[in-house]
C-alpha angles and dihedrals in degrees: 000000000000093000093046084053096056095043084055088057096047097052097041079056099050091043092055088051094056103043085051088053086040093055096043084055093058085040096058097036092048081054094046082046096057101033085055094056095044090047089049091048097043090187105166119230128191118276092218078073087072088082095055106113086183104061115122099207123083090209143054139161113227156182142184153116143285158066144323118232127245101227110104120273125280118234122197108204135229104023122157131211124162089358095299129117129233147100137294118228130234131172122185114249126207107206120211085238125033124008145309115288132163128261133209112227104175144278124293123189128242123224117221098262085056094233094180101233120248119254128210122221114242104220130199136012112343133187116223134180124160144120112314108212148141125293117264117278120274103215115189101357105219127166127353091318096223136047132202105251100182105290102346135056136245129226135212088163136011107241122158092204106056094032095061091041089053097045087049090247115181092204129049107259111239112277085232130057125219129226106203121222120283095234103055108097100240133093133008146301102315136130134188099272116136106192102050117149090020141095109272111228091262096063090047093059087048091055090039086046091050091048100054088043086063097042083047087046089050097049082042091052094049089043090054086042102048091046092051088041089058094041090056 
């Protein structure tokens, strides 16, 4: 009975894992899913959307007009990109019309003894058009989330509210953040890709696939062990 109980917990364990895995695949693909359309469509809303906290779409293609804001640059920390480490790069914008969001302006590396890199101000009015989309996923949220590095930030998550709470802001930063398209001659290495530094769908239904097959081996192996106990 005991072992049968045990058994019974472990499985229970091993399923929940994988439905999780299994779930997370259907997330990221439903968001690949949308971006792509939007991407392929490359109808151009309005920025001043990006404040809508309404909205029922993740993504957006955008353009507009403004400025960039004076307060330092804001660095989220340990991206990777080619197998290199380093930041990625946001500044907060101020639209001429709607309010302040942040914008993704590329990927910078990171040298071993982890100098954060210097970044220019942009100064004046700027045209931006680009992918409107939630900010990247949090994970496990541990500690303030964000330090003061001179006169810029660094990251260790991408959170509006704190973020505008921390930098003094007047207004509520944009709950999405815009990457703003590849071609425009601004910014730094960056594409349009959403699900950097994360597990594709197709590696989460590996991980859900490999989950169920040991709950499966353990209700296999008490099955095998409960049969050869009442022979004996």
């Amino acid at each position: 009975m005991m072992g049968w109980l045990m058994a019974l917990i472990a499985m229970a364990l091993f399923c929940t894992a994988g439905v999780w895995q299994w779930r997370r695949m259907h997330e990221k693909q439903a968001s690949l899913d949308a971006s792509h359309q939007i991407l392929g469509e490359r109808k151009a809303e309005p920025l001043s959307i990006a404040a809508d906290t309404h909205r029922a779409r993740s993504y957006d293609w955008v353009a507009g007009a403004g400025t960039f804001d004076a307060r330092g640059a804001l660095l989220l920390d340990n991206q990777q990109s080619g197998g290199r480490s380093g930041v990625r790069v946001y500044r907060i914008f101020v639209p001429e019309q709607g309010g302040p969001l942040l914008v993704d302006l590329g990927w910078l590396p990171l040298g071993g003894e982890r100098k954060l890199p210097r970044i220019p101000r942009i100064g004046g009015r700027v045209e931006l058009r680009g992918l409107l989309m939630p900010p990247p996923s949090t994970g496990l949220v541990l500690g303030a989330g964000m330090t003061r590095e001179g006169d810029n930030w660094l990251l260790t998550r991408v959170d509006p509210i704190a973020i505008a709470s921390n930098t003094g802001l007047s207004a509520a930063l944009a709950p999405r953040v815009l990457r703003i398209d590849p071609t425009l001659p601004i910014g730094y290495a960056r594409d349009l890709e959403i699900l950097p530094n994360t597990l594709p769908p197709q590696r989460h239904l590996g991980y859900a696939v490999q989950w169920f097959a040991l709950a499966l081996a353990v209700f296999v192996t008490a099955v095998i062990l409960t049969f050869r106990k009442s022979r004996r």
